[in-house]
N, C-alpha and C positions, 0 to 999 in steps of 0.2 A: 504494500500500500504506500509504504514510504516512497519506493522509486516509481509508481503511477504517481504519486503528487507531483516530483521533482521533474517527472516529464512533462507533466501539462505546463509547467511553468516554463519552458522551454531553456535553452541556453543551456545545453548538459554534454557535456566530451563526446565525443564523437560529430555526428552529423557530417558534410560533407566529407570531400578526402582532403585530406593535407599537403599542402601545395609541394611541388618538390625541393622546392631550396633550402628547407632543413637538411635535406641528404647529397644534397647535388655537389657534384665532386670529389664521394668517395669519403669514407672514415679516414680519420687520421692516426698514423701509427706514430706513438711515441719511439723516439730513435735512441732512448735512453730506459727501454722497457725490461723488464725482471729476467727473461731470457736473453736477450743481450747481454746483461750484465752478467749473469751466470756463465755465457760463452766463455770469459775470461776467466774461469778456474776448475775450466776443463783442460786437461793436460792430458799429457801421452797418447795411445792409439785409440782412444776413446772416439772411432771416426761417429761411429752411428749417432753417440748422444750429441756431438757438435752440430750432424746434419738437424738433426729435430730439433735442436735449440734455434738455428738458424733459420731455418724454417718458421717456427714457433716468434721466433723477434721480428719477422714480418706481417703478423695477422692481428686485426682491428680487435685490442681488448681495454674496456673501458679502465678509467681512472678514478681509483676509490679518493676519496677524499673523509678521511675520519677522524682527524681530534687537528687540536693546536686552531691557527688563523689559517683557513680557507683561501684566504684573497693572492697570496703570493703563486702558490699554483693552481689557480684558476685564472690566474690571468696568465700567467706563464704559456700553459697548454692551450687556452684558446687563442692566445698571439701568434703561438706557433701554427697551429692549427690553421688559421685566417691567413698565414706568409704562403701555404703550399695548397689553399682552395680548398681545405677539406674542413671535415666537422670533426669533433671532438665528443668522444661520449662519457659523463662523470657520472659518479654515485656519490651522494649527498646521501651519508651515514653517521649521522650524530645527533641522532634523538637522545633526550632523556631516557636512561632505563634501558640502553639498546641491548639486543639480544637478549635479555629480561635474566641477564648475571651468567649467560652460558660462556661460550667459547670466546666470542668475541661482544664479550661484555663492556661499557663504557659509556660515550656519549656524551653529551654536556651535565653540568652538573644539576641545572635545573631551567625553567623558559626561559627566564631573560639572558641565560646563556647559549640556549639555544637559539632565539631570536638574533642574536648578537652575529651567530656565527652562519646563521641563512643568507644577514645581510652582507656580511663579508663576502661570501660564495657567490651572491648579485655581485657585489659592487667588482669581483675580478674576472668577471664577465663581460660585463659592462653592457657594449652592444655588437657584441661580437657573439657569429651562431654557437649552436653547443645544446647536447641534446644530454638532460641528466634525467638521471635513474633515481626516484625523491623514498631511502629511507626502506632499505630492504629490511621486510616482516613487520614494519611497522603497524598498519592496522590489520591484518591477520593476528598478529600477539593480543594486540588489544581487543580483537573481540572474542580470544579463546580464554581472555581473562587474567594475562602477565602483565598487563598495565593498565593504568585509568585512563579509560576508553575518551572520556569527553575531553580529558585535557589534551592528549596526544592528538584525539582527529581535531582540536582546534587547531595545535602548533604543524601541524600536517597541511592544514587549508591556509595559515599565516604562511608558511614558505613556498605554496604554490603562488601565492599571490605575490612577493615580494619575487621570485626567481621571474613570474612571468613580466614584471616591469621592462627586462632584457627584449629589446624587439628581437633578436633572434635565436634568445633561446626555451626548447620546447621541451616540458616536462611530461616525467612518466611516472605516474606515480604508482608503487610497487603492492599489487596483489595476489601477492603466496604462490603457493603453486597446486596441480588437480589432487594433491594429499593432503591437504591442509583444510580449508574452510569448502566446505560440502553446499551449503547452502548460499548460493551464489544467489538469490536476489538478497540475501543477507548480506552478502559480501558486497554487493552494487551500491547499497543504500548506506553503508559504513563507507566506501569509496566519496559517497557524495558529500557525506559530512565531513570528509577530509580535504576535500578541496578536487574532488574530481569535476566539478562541473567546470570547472577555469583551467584543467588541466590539458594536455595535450592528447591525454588517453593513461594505460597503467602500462604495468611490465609485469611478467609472471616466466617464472620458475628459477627465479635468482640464485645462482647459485645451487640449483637442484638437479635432478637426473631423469626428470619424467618427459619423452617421448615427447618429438616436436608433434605428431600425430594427436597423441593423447591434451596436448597444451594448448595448442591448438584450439582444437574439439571444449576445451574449458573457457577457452577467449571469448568465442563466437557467443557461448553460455553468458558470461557476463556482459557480451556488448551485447548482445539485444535486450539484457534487464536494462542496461544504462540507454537503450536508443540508439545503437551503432558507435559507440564507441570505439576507437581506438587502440592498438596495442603493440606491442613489440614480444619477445620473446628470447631468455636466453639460452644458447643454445652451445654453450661452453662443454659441458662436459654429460649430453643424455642420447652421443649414439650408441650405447647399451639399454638404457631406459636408468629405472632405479632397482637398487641392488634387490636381489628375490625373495628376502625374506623381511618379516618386520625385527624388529632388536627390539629389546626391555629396555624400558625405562620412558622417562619423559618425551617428548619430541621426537619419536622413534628411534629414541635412546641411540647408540654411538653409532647404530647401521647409514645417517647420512653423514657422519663422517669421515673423510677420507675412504670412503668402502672401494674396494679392489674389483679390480674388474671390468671399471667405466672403461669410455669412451670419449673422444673429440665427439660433436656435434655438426651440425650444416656449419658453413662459414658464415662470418657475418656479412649481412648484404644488407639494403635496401629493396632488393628486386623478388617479393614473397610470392606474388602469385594469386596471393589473398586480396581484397577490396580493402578489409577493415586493418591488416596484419602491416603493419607499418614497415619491422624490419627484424631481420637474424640476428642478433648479437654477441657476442663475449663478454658478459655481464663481470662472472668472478672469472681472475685470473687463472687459466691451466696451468697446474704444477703450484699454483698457492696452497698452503694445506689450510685446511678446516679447523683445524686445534691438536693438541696433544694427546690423539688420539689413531692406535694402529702405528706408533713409533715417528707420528710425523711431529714435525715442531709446533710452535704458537702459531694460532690461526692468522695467516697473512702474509705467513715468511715463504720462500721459495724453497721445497722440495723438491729436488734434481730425480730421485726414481719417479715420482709419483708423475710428472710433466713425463717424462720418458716412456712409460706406462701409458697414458693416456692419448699418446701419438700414436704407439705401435697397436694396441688394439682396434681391431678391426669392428667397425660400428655393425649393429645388427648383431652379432656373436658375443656371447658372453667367451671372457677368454679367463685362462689361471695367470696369465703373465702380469703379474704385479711384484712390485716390490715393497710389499706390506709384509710384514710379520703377521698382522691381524688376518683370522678368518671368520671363523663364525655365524653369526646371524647377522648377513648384508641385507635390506632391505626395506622398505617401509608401505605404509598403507594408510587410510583415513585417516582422522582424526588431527594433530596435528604436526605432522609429518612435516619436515621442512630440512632447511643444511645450514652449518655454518659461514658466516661472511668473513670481512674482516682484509682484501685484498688491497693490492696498489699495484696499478699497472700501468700499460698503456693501451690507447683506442687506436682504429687505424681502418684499413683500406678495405677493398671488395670483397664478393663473395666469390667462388670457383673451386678448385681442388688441388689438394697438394700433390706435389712430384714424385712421383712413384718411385722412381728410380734410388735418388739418395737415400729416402723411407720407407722400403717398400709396401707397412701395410697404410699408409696415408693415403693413397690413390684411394683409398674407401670412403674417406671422409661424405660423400654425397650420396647417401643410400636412401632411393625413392620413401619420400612418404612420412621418414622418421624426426 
């Protein structure tokens, strides 16, 4: 009933299609991004990991933006961005309360710090394009009940509002993934009280492993609750799907993180296919890990098997090639299923498929459908 009100009143995300000039010109790859930087302490005959690092430091993955003052690299990356034609894609991840004390727990200390730090993230914008990702699980958490729902979808619809002041840049504001919140005209109508009606559209499966098919299929479900809304989709690491079984404990306890097995995803493009499906992206970084868990480090840092792993797996195929210690119960289901965040990286260029040759199982990266 909620989202029948909000539609008669009209002016709700979506509605036409979005012009192209938010995308026009291709993503932009940071040239100083986490696999590049790793390339340099790779030594001896380690030819394979160099190729997939190399490989890996050319492809469009966004740029977390999560504590301290926002404005120096937000202006940084969208100057750069603006010098070679391209768009730049951030995640805007400092909400009070984030990730509700798990892996990558933090965020400002309270609103007016939060406030404080939305405006900085405008102001190193400024009017220069940039397409951000607003606040991955943010109101998913909050309407499964780990934060105070009304304060966050205010400070949610305050930073759509202050990011949209940027004439060129368009927000997404972040709605879980098809494990997570079930009842998706519930999920529409918490979107609206967060600022979805002024936003550009949402983004879904951040950081998660659920099937571009199956996410897909959950998008189209919330934009016609919203009116044809808008979406994008990341698509970093779910050419396996999610891991096959559930795990104990809260959030699908430690099965979304780091679980053995995944895959690379579609590449990021703009060119979906879809009417409403805006674009493919690299939301969380491959090869960041999720937290300390399965032998990896603090959620965010770069893990050299786990990026290695997630190249050489052949999308569509569950494989054993990982370099996890962890086995166990990989997998998740209802309720509220979700992964850890916490990355920094960089955004970057087109969609297409990698070179078979240097990689050999990367030529799979584009497996109808998934």
């Amino acid at each position: 009933m909620v989202v029948g009100v909000l539609l008669a009143c009209g002016g709700w995300i979506g509605g036409p299609a979005l012009p192209a000039a938010p995308w026009q010109g291709g993503l932009w790859v940071d040239p100083d991004n986490a696999a590049r930087r790793a390339l340099g302490g790779v030594t001896g005959g380690d030819g394979a990991g160099r190729a997939v690092l190399r490989w890996l430091a050319g492809q469009p993955v966004a740029v977390w933006l999560t504590q301290g003052d926002p404005l120096p690299r937000a202006r940084e990356v969208s100057m750069a961005a603006e010098a070679v034609g391209r768009v730049p894609v951030l995640v805007a991840y400092h909400i009070p309360g984030r990730d509700c004390g798990q892996h990558s727990a933090g965020g400002a200390a309270d609103a007016a710090g939060y406030r404080w730090w939305v405006g900085r993230l405008a102001a190193g914008l400024g009017d220069r394009r940039a397409v951000v990702i607003l606040e991955p699980d943010a109101v998913a958490q909050a309407l499964t009940g780990c934060a105070p729902e009304q304060l966050r979808q205010r400070l949610l619809a305050e930073a759509v509002d202050t990011l949209k002041h940027g004439p060129g840049v368009r927000v997404y504001l972040d709605a879980g993934n098809p494990g997570w919140v079930r009842d998706t005209d519930r999920l529409a109508a918490a979107l609206a009280a967060s600022g979805g009606r002024r936003a550009d559209g949402f983004a879904l499966n951040v950081a998660s492993f659920h099937t571009t098919r199956t996410t897909v299929a959950y998008g189209e479900e919330i934009s016609r609750a919203l009116g044809g809304a808008h979406f994008v989709i990341d698509t970093s690491r779910n050419g396996n799907g999610p891991p096959p079984a559930a795990g104990a404990g809260p959030n699908g306890g430690e099965a979304w993180c780091n679980p053995p097995g995944r895959a690379l995803g579609r590449l990021p493009t703009a060119s979906t296919g879809h009417p409403r499906l805006d674009a493919y992206l690299w939301v969380k970084v491959p090869g960041e890990s999720d937290g300390t868990c399965r032998g990896g480090p603090p959620a965010g840092r770069w893990w050299m098997p786990y990026a290695v792993a997630l190249a050489h797996a052949v999308p569509g195929q569950e494989t054993a090639r990982s370099a996890h210690a962890g086995s166990g119960t990989d997998g998740a289901r209802g309720g509220t299923a979700r992964s850890a965040h916490a990355g920094a990286g960089p955004a970057g260029a087109r969609g297409g498929t990698a070179p078979g040759d240097a990689v050999g199982s990367l030529r799979h990266l584009q497996p109808a459908g998934r």
